[in-house]
C-alpha atoms as one frame of an Amber mdcrd trajectory, in Angstrom:
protein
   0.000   0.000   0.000   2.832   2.280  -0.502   3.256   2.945   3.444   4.825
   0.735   6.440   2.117  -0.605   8.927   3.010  -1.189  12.520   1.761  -2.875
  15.087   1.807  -2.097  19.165   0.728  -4.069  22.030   0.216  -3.728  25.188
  -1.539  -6.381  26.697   0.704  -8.498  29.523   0.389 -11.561  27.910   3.272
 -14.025  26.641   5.284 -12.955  23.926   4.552 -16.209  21.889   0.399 -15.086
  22.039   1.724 -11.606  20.772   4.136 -12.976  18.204   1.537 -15.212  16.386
  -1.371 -12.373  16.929   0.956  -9.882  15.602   1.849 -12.429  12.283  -1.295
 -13.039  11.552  -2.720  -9.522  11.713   0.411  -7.992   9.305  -0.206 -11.750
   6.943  -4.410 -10.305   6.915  -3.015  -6.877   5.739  -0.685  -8.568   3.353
  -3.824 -10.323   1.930  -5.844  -7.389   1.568  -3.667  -5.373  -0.681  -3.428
  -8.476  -2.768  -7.153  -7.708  -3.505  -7.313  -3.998  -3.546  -3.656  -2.990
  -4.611  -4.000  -0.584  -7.854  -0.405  -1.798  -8.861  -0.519  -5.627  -9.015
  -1.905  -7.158 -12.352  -4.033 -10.160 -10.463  -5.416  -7.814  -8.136  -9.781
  -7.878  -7.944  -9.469  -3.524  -8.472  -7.462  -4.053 -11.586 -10.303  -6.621
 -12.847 -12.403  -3.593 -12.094 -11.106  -0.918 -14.165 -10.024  -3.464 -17.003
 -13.708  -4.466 -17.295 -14.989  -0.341 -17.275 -17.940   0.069 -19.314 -18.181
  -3.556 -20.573 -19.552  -5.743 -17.723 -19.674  -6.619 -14.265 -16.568  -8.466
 -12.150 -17.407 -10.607  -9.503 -15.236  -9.886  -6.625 -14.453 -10.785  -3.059
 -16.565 -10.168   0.148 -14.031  -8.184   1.613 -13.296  -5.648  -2.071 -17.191
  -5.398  -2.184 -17.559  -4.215   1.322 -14.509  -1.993   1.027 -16.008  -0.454
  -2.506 -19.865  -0.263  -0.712 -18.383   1.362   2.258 -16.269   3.550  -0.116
 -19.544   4.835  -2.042 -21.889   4.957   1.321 -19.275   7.697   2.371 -18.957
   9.346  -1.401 -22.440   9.968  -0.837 -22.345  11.590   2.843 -19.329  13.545
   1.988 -21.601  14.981  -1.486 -18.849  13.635  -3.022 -15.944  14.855  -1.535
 -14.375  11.396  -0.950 -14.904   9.167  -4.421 -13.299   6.289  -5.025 -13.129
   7.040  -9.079 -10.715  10.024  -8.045  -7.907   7.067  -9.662  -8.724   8.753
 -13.168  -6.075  11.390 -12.362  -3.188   9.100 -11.509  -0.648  10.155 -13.368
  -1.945  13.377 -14.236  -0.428  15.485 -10.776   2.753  14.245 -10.402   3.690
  14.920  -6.437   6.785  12.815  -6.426   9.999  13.986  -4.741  11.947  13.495
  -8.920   8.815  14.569 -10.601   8.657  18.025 -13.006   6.418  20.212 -10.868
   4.280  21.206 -13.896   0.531  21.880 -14.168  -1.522  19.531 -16.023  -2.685
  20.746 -19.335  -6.602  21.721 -18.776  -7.691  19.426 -21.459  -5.858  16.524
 -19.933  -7.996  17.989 -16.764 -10.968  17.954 -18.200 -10.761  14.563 -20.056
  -9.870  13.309 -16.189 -13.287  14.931 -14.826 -15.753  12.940 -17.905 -14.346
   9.712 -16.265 -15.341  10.473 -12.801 -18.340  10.374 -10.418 -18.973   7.665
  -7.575 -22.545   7.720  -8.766 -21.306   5.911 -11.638 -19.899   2.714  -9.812
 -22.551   0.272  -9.634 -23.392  -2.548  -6.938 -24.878  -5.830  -7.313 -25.556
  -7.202  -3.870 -26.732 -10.643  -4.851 -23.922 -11.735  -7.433 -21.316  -9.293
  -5.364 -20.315  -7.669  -8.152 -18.476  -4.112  -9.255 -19.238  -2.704 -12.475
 -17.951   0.857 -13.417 -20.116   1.936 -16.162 -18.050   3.956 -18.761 -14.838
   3.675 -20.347 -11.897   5.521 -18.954 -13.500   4.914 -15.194 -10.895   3.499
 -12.864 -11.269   3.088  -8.926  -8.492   3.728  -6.340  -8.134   2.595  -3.026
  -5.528   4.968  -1.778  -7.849   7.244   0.004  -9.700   4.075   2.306  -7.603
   1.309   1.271  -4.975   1.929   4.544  -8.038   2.191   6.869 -10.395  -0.807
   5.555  -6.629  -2.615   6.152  -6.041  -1.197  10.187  -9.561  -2.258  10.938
  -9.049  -5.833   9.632  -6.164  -6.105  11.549  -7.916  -4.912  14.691 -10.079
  -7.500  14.131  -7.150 -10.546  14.327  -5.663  -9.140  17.043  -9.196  -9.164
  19.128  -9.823 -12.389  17.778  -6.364 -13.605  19.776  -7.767 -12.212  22.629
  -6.184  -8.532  22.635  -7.236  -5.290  24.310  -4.822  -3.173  24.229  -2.780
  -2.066  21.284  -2.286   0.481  18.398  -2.398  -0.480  15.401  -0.581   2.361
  12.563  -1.094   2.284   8.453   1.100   5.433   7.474  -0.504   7.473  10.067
  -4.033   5.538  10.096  -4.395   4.543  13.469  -6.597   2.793  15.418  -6.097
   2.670  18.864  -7.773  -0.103  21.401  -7.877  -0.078  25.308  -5.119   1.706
  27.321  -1.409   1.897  26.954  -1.157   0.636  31.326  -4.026   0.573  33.861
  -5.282   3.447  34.218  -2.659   5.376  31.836  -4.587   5.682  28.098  -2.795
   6.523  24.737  -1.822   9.616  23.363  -1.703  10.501  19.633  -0.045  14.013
  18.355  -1.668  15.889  15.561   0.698  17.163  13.461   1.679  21.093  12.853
   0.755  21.519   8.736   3.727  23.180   8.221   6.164  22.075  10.731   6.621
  18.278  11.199   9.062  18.371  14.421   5.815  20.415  15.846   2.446  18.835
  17.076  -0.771  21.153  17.204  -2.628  18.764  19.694  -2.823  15.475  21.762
  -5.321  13.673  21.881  -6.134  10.904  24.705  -8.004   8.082  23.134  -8.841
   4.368  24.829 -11.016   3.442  22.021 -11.378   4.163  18.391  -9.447   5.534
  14.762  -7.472   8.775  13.998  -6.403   9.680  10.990  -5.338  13.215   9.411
  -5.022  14.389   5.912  -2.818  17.153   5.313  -1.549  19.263   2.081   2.175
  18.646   3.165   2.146  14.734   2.733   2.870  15.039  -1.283   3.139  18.236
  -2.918   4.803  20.845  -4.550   5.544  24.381  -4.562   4.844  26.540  -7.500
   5.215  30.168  -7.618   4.348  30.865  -4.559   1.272  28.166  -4.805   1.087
  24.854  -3.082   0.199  22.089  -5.057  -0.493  18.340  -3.492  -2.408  15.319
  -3.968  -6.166  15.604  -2.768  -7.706  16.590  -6.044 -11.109  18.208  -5.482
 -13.302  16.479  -8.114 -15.451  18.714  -9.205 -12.307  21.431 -10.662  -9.692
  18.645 -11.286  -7.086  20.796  -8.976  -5.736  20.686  -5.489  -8.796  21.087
  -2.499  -8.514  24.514  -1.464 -10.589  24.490   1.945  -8.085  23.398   4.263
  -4.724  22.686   4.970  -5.293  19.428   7.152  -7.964  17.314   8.696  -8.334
  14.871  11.546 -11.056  12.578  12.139 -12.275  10.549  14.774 -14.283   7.468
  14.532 -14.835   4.082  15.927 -13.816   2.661  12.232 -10.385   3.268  10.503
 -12.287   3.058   7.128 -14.206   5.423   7.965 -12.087   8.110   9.678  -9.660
   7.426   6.757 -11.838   8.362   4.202 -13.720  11.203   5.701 -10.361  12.640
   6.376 -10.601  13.247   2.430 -14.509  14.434   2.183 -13.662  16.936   4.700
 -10.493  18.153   3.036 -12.863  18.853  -0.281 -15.915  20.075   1.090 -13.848
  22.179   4.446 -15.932  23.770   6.951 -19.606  23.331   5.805 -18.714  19.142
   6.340 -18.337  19.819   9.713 -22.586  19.743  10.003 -22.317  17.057   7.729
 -20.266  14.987  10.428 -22.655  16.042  13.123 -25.312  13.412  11.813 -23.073
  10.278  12.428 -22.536   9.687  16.168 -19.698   8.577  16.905 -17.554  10.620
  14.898 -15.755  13.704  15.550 -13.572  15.984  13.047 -11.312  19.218  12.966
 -10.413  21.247  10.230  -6.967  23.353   9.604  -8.390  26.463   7.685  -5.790
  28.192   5.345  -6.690  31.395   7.025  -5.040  29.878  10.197  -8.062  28.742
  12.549  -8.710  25.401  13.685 -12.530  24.667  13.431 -13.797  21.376  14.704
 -17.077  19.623  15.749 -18.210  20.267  19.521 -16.219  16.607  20.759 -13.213
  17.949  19.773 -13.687  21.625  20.478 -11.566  21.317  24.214  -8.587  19.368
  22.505  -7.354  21.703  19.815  -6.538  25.538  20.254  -7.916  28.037  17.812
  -5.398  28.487  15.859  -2.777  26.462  14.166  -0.035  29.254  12.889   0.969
  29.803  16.370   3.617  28.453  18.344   3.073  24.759  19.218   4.149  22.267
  21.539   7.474  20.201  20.608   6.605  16.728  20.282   7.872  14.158  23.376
């Protein structure tokens, strides 16, 4: 999945339990980018885009639930998160060797006809995937990491685990406490200064994950450029500069980390109908805007002076 996943636990148990627990979450994660990996050739995803606008692909229960979860938030993000966002790889090139260019606005606007979540169809009953046009293509990269965490949460409860953290690239899911008594504590990031954190958070039970504008981009006259493409201009989300999310699912958090991003503050409301969940939004302007959960854990600004990480 392009990132390094890690796993931490806690529990007092032997290290033998934790060894095989620990195997056979990373082996489940292993498995699941075999389905939903963009790159490999055998991969169910690349079934899915080779078979665009000619017929359906039966696919596995776990790429089905990971595509239906993937359109269920498409649709209460208005679109912000959409899984069909892979018909611009390639176009923004955010690499640390790649030309910092701007994609020709016909190349842009050739990208925009071949997406729209609306036009990825499910079929419940033969679990299949069918994207309807030619040109479609679905990516994983903005859920894939979280649908990933939370099956591996799941193994490690399964071996009888309570207490752990469990980290794709910065999705985390975090379950129980670090000692008795004593839970864990995750840093949110400074946008603009990683050796900085903003906020910590104490959590016992649930997923964090944060989007920023820093993770791949570029700098162009004065402009920065990076890799969460706001689908409805075919450019770089303008609305914030970074986004956390809170949520008793990875999958979830991970992906509304994205719908946020797009939309910026007016998702806030949006988030405000799922309980459970809790969000904050960097603002480019400076301010720090998050749903009432959050509001005590997060100062009101982020361009001031924050605390040194530990």
């Amino acid at each position: 999945m392009g990132t390094h996943f890690t796993i931490t636990i806690a529990d007092p148990v032997p290290l033998a339990t934790i060894d095989a627990a620990a195997t056979a979450a990373l082996d489940e994660i292993d498995r699941i980018e075999a389905l939903i990996s963009e790159w490999r050739p055998t991969s169910e995803v690349t079934a899915i885009n080779a078979a665009a606008g000619l017929r359906p692909v039966r696919v596995s229960p776990e790429t089905f639930e990971c595509v239906r979860r993937g359109l269920e938030i498409s649709e209460q993000t208005d679109g912000g998160f959409d899984l069909t966002w892979a018909a611009f790889r390639g176009l923004w090139k955010f690499g640390p060797d790649a030309p910092h260019v701007i994609p020709d606005e016909k190349r842009i606007r050739e990208a925009l006809a071949h997406v729209g979540w609306r036009k990825v169809k499910l079929d419940r009953g033969a679990q299949t995937v069918f994207l309807t046009e030619r040109g479609m293509l679905l990516g994983f990269g903005g859920i894939g990491q979280g649908f990933a965490v939370d099956r591996a949460v799941a193994v490690l409860r399964k071996h009888g685990l309570g207490r752990f953290i469990v980290d794709g690239g910065g999705d985390l899911y975090v379950a129980g406490e670090k000692a008795p008594g004593v839970p864990w504590s995750v840093g949110v990031q400074h946008p603009r200064d990683p050796d900085r954190l903003v906020a910590e958070l104490t959590v016992r039970e649930g997923a964090i994950v944060t989007s920023g504008d820093y993770q791949r981009s570029f700098e162009l006259n004065g402009v920065r450029y990076h890799h969460i493409i706001d689908l409805r201009t075919g450019f770089p989300a303008r609305e914030a500069v970074s986004t956390t999310i809170f949520s008793r699912e990875a999958t979830v958090a991970d992906a509304w980390t994205k719908g946020l991003f797009v939309v910026g503050p007016k998702a806030l409301k949006l988030l405000e109908k799922h309980p459970g969940m809790q969000g904050a939004i960097f603002t480019p302007d400076g301010r720090i805007l998050t749903t009432p959960g959050l509001a005590k854990s997060f100062p009101a600004r982020w361009d001031t002076p924050a605390k040194p990480p530990r």
